[in-house]
C-alpha positions as CSV (number, residue, x, y, z in Angstrom):
1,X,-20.8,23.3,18.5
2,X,-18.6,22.3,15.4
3,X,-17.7,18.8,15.3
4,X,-14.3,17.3,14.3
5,X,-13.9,15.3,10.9
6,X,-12.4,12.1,11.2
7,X,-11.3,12.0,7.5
8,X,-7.6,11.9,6.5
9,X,-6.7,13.8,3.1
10,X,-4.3,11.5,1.7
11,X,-1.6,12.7,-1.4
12,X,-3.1,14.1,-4.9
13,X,0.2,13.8,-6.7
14,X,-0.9,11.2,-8.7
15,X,2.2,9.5,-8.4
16,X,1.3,5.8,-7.1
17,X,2.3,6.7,-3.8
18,X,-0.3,4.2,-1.4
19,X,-2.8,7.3,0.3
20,X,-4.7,6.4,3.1
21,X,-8.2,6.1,2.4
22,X,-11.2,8.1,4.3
23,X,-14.4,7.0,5.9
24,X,-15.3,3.3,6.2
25,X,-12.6,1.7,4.4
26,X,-10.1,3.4,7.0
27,X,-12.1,1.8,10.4
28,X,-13.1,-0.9,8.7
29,X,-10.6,-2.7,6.4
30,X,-7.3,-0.6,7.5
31,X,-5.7,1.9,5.0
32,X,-2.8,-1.2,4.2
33,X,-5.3,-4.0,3.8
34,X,-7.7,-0.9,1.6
35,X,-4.7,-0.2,-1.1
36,X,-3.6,-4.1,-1.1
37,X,-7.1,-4.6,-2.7
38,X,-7.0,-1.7,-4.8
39,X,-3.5,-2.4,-6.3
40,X,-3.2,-6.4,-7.1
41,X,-0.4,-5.7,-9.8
42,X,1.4,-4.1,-7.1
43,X,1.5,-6.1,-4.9
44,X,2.5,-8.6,-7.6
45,X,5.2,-7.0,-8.7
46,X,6.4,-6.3,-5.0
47,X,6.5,-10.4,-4.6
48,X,8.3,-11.2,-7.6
49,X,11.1,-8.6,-6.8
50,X,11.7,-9.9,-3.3
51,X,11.9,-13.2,-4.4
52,X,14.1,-12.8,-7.5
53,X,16.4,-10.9,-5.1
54,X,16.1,-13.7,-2.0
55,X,17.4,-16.1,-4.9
56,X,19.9,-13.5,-6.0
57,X,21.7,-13.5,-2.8
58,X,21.6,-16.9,-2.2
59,X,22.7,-18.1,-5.1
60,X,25.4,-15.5,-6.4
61,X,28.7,-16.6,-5.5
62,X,30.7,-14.9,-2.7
Protein backbone atom coordinates (compact mmCIF):
# COMPACT_ATOMS: atom_id res chain seq x y z
CA UNK A 1 0.00 0.00 0.00
CA UNK A 2 1.94 3.28 -1.00
CA UNK A 3 1.98 5.74 1.52
CA UNK A 4 1.54 9.57 1.09
CA UNK A 5 4.58 12.08 1.60
CA UNK A 6 4.03 14.81 3.86
CA UNK A 7 6.79 16.95 2.35
CA UNK A 8 6.14 20.31 0.59
CA UNK A 9 8.53 21.15 -2.44
CA UNK A 10 9.05 24.68 -1.90
CA UNK A 11 10.49 27.20 -4.96
CA UNK A 12 14.15 26.48 -6.60
CA UNK A 13 14.34 29.90 -8.27
CA UNK A 14 16.85 30.99 -6.21
CA UNK A 15 15.41 34.23 -5.96
CA UNK A 16 15.03 34.90 -2.00
CA UNK A 17 11.49 34.20 -2.19
CA UNK A 18 10.74 32.51 1.72
CA UNK A 19 10.08 28.44 0.59
CA UNK A 20 8.48 26.43 3.05
CA UNK A 21 10.58 24.10 4.60
CA UNK A 22 10.10 20.05 4.72
CA UNK A 23 10.15 17.49 7.41
CA UNK A 24 10.66 18.60 11.12
CA UNK A 25 11.19 22.09 10.77
CA UNK A 26 7.63 22.35 9.05
CA UNK A 27 5.66 20.46 12.24
CA UNK A 28 7.89 21.63 14.53
CA UNK A 29 9.00 25.29 14.25
CA UNK A 30 6.34 26.46 11.49
CA UNK A 31 7.67 27.30 7.89
CA UNK A 32 7.44 31.49 9.09
CA UNK A 33 9.09 31.00 12.38
CA UNK A 34 11.86 28.30 10.09
CA UNK A 35 12.85 31.22 7.38
CA UNK A 36 12.79 34.08 10.33
CA UNK A 37 15.76 32.04 11.80
CA UNK A 38 17.30 31.35 8.64
CA UNK A 39 17.24 34.97 7.23
CA UNK A 40 18.23 37.53 10.34
CA UNK A 41 19.33 40.31 7.77
CA UNK A 42 15.93 40.02 6.45
CA UNK A 43 14.12 40.38 8.78
CA UNK A 44 16.40 43.32 9.68
CA UNK A 45 16.05 45.06 6.86
CA UNK A 46 12.14 44.42 6.79
CA UNK A 47 12.10 46.41 10.43
CA UNK A 48 14.07 49.30 9.46
CA UNK A 49 11.90 49.94 6.27
CA UNK A 50 8.68 49.89 8.16
CA UNK A 51 9.89 52.09 10.58
CA UNK A 52 11.63 54.63 8.45
CA UNK A 53 8.29 54.73 6.54
CA UNK A 54 5.97 54.89 9.97
CA UNK A 55 8.19 58.09 10.69
CA UNK A 56 7.85 59.13 7.07
CA UNK A 57 4.16 59.45 7.23
CA UNK A 58 4.03 60.95 10.40
CA UNK A 59 6.23 63.46 10.09
CA UNK A 60 5.95 64.63 6.29
CA UNK A 61 3.83 67.55 6.15
CA UNK A 62 0.37 67.32 4.66
Amino acid sequence: MPVASDTVVGSSAGDGSPTRPTGDAQRGRGWLRTWIAAHPADVVDLFVYVVVLNLAIEHLPR
